[in-house]
C-alpha positions as CSV (number, residue, x, y, z in Angstrom):
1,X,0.0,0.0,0.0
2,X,1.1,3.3,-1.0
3,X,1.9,5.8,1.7
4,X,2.8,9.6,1.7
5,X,3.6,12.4,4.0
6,X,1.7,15.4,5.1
7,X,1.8,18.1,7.6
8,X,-0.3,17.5,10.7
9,X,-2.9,20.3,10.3
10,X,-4.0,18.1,7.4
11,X,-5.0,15.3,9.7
12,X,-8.3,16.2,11.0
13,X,-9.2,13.6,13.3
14,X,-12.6,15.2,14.3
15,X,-14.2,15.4,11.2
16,X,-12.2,12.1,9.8
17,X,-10.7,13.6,6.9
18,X,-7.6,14.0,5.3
19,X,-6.0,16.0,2.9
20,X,-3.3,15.6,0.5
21,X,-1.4,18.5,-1.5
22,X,1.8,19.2,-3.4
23,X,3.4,17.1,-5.9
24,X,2.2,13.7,-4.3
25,X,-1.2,15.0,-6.0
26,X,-0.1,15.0,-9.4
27,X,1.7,11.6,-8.6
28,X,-1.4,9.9,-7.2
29,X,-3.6,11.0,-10.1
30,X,-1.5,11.1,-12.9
31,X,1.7,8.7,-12.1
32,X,-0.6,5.8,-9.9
33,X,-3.8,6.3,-11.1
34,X,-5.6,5.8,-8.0
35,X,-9.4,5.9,-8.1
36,X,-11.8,7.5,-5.5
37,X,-12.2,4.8,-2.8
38,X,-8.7,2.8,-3.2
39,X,-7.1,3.1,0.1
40,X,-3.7,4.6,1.3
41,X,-1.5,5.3,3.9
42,X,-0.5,9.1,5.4
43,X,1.9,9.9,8.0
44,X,2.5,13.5,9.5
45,X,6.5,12.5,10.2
46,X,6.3,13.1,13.6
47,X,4.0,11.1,16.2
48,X,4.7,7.4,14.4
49,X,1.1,7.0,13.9
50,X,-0.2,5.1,10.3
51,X,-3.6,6.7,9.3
52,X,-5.4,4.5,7.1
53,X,-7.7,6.4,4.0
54,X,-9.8,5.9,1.1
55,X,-9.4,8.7,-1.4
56,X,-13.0,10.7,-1.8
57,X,-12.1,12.9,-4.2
58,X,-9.9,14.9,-6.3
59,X,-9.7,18.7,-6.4
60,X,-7.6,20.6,-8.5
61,X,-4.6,21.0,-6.0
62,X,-5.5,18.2,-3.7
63,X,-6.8,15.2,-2.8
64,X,-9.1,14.7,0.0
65,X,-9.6,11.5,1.5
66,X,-11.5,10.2,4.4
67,X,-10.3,8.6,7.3
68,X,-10.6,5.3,8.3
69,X,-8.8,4.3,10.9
70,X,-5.4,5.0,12.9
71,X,-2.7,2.4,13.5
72,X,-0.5,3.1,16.4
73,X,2.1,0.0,16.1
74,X,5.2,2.6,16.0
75,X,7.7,1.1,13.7
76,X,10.2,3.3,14.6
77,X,13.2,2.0,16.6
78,X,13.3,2.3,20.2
79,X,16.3,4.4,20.5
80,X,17.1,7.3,18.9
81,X,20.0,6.7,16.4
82,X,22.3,9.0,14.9
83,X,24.6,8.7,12.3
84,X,27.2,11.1,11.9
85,X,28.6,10.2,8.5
86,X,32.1,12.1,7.4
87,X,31.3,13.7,3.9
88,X,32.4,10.4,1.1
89,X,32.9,11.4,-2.8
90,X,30.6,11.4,-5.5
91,X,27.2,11.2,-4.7
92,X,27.9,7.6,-1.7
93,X,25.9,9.9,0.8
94,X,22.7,9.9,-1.5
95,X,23.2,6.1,-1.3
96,X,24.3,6.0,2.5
97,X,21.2,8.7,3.5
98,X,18.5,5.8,1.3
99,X,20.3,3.1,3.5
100,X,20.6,4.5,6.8
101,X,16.7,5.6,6.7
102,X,15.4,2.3,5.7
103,X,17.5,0.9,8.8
104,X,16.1,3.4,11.6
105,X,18.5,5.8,11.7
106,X,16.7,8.9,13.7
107,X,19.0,11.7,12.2
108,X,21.8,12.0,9.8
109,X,24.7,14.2,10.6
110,X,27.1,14.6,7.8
111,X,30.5,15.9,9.3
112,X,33.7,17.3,7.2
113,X,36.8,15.0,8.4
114,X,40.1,16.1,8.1
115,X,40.5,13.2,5.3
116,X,37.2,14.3,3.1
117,X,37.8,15.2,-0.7
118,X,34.6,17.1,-0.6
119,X,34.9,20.2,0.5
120,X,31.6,22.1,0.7
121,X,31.3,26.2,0.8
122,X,27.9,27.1,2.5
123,X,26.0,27.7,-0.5
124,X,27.0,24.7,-1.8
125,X,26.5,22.8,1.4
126,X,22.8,24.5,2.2
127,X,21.7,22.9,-1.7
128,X,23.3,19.6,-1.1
129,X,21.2,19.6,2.6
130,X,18.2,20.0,1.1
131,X,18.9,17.4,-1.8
132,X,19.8,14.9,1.0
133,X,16.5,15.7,3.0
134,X,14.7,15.2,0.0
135,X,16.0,11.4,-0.2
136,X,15.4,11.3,3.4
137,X,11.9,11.8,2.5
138,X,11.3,9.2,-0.3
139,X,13.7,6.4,1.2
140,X,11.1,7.4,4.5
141,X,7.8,7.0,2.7
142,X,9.1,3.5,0.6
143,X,10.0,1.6,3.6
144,X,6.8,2.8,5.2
145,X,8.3,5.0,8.1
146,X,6.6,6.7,11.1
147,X,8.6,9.8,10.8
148,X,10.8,11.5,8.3
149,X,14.6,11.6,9.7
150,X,16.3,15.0,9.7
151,X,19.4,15.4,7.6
152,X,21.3,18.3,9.5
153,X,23.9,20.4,7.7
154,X,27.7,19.8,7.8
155,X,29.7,20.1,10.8
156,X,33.4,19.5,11.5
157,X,34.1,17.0,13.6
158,X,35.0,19.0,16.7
159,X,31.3,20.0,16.3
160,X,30.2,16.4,15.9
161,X,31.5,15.2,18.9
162,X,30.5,18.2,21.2
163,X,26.6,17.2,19.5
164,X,26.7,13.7,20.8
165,X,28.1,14.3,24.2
166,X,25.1,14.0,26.1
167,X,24.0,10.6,24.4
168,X,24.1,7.3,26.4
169,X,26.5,5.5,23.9
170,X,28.9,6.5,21.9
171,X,30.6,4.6,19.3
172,X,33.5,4.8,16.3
173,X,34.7,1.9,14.0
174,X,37.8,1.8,14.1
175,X,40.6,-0.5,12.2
176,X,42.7,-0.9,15.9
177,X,40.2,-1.3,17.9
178,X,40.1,-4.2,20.2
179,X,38.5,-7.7,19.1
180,X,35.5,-8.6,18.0
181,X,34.1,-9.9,21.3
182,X,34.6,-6.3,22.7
183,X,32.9,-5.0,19.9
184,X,30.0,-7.6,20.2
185,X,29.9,-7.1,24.0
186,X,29.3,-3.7,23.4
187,X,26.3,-3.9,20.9
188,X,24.8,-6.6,23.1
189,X,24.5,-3.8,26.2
190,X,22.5,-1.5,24.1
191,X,18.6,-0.7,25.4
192,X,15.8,0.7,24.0
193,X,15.3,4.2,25.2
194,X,18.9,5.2,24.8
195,X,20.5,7.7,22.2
196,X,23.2,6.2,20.3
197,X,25.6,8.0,18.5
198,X,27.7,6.6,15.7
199,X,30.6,8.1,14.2
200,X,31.9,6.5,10.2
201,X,35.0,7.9,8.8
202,X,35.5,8.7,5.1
203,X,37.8,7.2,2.6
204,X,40.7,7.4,4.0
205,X,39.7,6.9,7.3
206,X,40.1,9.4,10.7
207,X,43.3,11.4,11.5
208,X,44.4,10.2,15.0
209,X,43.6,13.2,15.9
210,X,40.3,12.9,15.9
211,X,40.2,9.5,17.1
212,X,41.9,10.7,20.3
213,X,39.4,13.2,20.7
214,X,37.0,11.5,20.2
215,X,38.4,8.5,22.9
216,X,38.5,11.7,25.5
217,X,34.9,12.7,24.9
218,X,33.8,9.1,25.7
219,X,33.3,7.7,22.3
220,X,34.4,4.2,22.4
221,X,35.6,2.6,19.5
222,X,34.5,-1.1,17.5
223,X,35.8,-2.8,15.5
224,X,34.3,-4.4,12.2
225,X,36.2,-7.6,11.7
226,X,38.9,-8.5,9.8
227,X,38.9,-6.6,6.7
228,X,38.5,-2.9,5.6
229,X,35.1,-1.7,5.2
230,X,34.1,1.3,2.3
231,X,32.5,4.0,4.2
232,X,29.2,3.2,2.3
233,X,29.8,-0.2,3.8
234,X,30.5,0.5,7.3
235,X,27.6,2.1,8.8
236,X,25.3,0.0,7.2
237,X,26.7,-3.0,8.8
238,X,26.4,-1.6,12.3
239,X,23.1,0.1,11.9
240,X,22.0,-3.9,10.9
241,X,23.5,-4.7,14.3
242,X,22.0,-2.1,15.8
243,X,19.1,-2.6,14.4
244,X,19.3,-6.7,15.4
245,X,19.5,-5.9,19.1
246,X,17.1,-3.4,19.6
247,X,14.3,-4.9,17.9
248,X,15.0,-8.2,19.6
249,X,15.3,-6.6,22.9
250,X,11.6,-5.1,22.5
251,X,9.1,-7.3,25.0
């Protein structure tokens, strides 16, 4: 079933009817076709609810729909996960953003590392935000999300790790970290309720630097396994564990 995104203030539970506006019009109409009566799904990004409609009719910049029924099954992780991904070249973070939001990731930081290529001037980096919240969006509505993830603007790393200070775990693959076990240990303690912050370098990796600082601000650091992950690779693979234990923690 098709679902799409709308502000609250076009949920109106009283009189049981929704509205839908913008492009999403054109594409119900026009790109899917829908007839009055086929149902669909609307989210207002924000409380995790699933309203249930029937389309009633079409207007010339909307369509109006009627409500049937709410479902309040969040299926939104129970933690709070962000990802603060170091800026990789090309277009990896279009990829990385569709990824990470299908997993559960809460919000997506993207930081400028001392090893990044791309180097973004504000103008530049304001456009490429709002590209990025606009795949945020659509990876949100395909795999059926509660609420649409935030994708903040770019931050040095300093900046990064002074953000996630206050959240309950803290962690950084890295390539000399301690074993695996350590690593699984650590996964294994996480709860739902907690923020989790996790830290993926670019390309090349972090400078020492900012692993150290990191270290002293009370990020701990993981390790992957045995071989070198891309950094399109690498946060995947721990958002899957993260993912893994959270779920299966849930009563």
């Amino acid at each position: 079933m098709y679902q799409f995104f709308v502000e609250p203030s076009q949920i109106n539970t009283h009189d049981r009817c929704v509205t839908i506006q913008g492009s999403d019009v054109n594409h119900i109409r026009n790109v899917l076709r829908m007839k009055p009566g086929e149902e669909l799904n609307v989210s207002n990004g924000q409380d995790g609810k699933e309203y249930r409609c029937a389309i009633e009719a079409f207007a010339e910049d909307q369509v109006i729909c009627q409500l049937r029924f709410v479902k309040e099954d969040n299926v939104e992780l129970p933690s709070r996960v962000y990802l603060f991904q170091a800026l990789p070249k090309a277009d990896k973070m279009e990829l990385i953003i569709q990824k990470a939001v299908e997993l559960g990731v809460y919000r997506i930081i993207p930081v400028a590392a001392k090893r990044c290529v791309v180097k973004l001037d504000e103008k530049k980096g304001a456009a490429r935000t709002a590209r990025w919240q606009t795949i945020a969006q659509s990876a949100a509505k395909q795999s059926r999300r509660g609420v649409i993830p935030e994708v903040s603007g770019v931050m040095d790393f300093a900046q990064a790790v002074k953000l996630a200070a206050g959240m309950a775990v803290k962690l950084i693959p890295y390539e000399l970290a301690e074993g695996m076990d350590r690593t699984r240990e650590l996964i294994d303690r996480l709860e739902p309720g907690q923020d989790i912050a996790l830290f993926i370098g670019p390309e090349g990796g972090f400078e020492a630097s900012e692993i150290q600082l990191a270290v002293d601000s009370g990020v701990i650091p993981i390790t992957l396994g045995k071989r070198i992950l891309r950094t399109e690779t690498a946060g995947m693979t721990v958002l899957s564990w993260i993912m893994y234990r959270l779920e299966g923690a849930q009563p």
